[in-house]
C-alpha positions in Angstrom: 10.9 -0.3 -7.4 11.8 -2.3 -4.3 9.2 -0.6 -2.2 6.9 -0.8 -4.6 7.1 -4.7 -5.2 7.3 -5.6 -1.2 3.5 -5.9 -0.6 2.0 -3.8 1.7 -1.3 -2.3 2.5 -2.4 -1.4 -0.7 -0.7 -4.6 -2.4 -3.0 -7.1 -0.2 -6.0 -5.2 -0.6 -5.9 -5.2 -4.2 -4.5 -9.3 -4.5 -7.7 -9.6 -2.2 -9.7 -7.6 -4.2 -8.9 -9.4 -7.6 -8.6 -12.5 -6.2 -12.7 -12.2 -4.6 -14.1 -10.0 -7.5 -11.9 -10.7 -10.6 -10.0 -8.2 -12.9 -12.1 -5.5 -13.4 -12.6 -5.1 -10.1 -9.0 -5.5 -9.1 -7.7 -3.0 -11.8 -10.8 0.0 -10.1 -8.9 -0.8 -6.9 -5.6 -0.1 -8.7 -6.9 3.3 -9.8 -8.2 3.4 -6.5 -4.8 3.5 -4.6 -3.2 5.3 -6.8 -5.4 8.3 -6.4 -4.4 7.9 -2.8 -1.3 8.3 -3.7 -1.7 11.8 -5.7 -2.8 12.8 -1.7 0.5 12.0 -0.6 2.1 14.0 -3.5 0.2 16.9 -2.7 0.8 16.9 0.6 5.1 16.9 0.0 5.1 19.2 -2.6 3.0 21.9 -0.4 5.8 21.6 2.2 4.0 19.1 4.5 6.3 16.6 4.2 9.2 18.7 5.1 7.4 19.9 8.4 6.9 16.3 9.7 10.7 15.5 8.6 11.7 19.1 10.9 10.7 17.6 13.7 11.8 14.2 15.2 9.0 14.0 17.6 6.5 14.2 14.4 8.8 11.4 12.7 8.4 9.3 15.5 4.6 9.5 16.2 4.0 8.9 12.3 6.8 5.9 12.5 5.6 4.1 15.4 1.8 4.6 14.1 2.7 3.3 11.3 5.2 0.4 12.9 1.7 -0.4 15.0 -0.8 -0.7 12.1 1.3 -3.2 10.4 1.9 -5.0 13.1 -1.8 -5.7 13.7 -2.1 -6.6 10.2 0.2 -8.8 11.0 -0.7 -10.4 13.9 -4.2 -10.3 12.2 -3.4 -12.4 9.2 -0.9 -14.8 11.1 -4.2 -15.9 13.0 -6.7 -15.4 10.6 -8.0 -19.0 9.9 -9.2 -19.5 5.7 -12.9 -20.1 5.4 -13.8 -22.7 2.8 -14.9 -22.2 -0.6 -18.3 -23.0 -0.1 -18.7 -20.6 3.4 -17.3 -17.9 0.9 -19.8 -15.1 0.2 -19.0 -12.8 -2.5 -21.0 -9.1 -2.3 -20.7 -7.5 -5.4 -19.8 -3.7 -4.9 -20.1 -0.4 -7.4 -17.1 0.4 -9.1 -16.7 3.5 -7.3 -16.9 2.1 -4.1 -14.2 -0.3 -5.0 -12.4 3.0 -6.5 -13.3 5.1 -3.0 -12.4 2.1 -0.8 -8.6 2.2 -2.7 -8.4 5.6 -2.7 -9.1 5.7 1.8 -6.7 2.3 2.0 -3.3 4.1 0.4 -4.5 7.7 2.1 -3.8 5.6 5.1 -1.3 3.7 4.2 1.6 4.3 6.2 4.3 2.7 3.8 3.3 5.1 1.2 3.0 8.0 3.9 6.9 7.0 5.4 7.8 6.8 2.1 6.6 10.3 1.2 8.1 11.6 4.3 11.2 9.8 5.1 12.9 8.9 1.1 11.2 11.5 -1.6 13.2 14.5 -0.1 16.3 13.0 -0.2 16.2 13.0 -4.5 14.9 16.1 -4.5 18.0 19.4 -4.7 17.4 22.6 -3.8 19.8 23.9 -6.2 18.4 23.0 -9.1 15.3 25.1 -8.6 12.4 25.2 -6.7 11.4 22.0 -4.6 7.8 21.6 -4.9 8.0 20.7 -8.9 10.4 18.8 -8.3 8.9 16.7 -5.7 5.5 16.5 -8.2 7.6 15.1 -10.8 9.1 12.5 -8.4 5.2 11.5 -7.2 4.3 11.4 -10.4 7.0 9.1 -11.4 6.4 6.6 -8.3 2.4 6.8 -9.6 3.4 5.6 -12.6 5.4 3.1 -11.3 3.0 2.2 -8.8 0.2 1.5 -11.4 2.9 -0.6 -13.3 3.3 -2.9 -10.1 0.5 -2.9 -8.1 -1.7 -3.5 -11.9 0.8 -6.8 -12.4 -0.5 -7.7 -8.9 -3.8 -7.4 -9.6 -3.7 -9.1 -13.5 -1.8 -12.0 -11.9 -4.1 -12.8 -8.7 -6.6 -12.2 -10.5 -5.5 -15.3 -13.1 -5.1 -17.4 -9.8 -8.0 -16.6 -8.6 -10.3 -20.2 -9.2 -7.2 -21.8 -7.3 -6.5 -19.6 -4.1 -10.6 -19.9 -3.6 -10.3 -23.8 -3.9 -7.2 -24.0 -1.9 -7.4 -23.8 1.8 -3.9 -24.1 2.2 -2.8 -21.6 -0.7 -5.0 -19.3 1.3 -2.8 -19.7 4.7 -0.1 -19.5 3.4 -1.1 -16.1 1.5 -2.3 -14.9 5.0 1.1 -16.4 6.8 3.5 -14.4 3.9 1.5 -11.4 4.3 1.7 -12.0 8.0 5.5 -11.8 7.8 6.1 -9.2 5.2 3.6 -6.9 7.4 5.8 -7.4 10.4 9.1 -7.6 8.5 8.0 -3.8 7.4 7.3 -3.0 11.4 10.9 -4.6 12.0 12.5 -2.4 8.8 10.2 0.9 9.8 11.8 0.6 13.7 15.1 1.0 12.4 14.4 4.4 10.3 15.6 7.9 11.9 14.3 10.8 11.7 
């Protein structure tokens, strides 16, 4: 649950999301993502996952890429600058766009994909049969759980919607926590072994 609640990726594109197009859309986003997720599932439980964590020099291009993406997000929402309310232009997009963009934003997500490849084996035991149901079950759970959080997130930002859009200042600071929770993960992924 810890990983799930620290916002990353998939978190501020789904706040964003409710926040600019309301619930509805918020919630397709949700669904969205955690299709994206099912991807990474897939990909442990057909032994993927396994052949990245085999080799260190796999670990470590798939850290690093992922310690660089956040840190431009970072850097990118620490300098971003809030337009006001009435320069705001809201485009209207299909539900399954909104679903397709989710889906492509946790795909690349590299949270989910260190997760995936760095934590998940280590709860899974060979001993207890074999590894690829076991590592569905454990996707499925963290779905489930991720639909759970990342839903809250979009319900809630959705409420506060009307105020973040009036607010210039509630929208820095959103872009200045996001800026230091995307470059606290960079900080946190650095420190991971292979």
């Amino acid at each position: 649950m810890a990983i799930l609640i620290v916002p990353g990726p998939a978190v501020v594109f789904i706040v964003t999301r409710s926040v600019t197009q309301g619930r509805a859309a918020g919630i397709v986003s949700v669904l969205g993502v955690h299709a994206g997720s099912l991807v990474h599932v897939a990909a442990a439980a057909l032994g993927l996952t396994a052949l990245l964590a085999a080799s260190a020099t796999a670990f470590t291009i798939v850290k690093f890429a992922g310690v660089a993406y956040l840190l431009y997000l970072g850097i990118r929402k620490l300098l971003s600058k809030p337009v006001p309310e009435e320069e705001m232009t809201i485009k209207e997009q299909s539900r399954r766009r909104m679903f397709g963009e989710g889906f492509v934003v946790n795909v690349l997500n590299p949270k989910t994909a260190i997760f995936f490849l760095a934590f998940l084996p280590n709860f899974v035991n060979p001993a207890a049969g074999p590894v690829a149901p076991q590592i569905m079950l454990l996707g499925a759970i963290w779905v489930v759980l991720g639909l759970a959080s990342d839903g809250t997130f979009a319900l809630a930002s959705s409420a506060l919607a009307g105020r973040l859009r009036r607010s210039l200042k509630a929208r820095r600071r959103l872009d200045v926590g996001s800026g230091v929770i995307y470059i606290g993960l960079a900080a946190v992924l650095t420190g991971e072994k292979a």
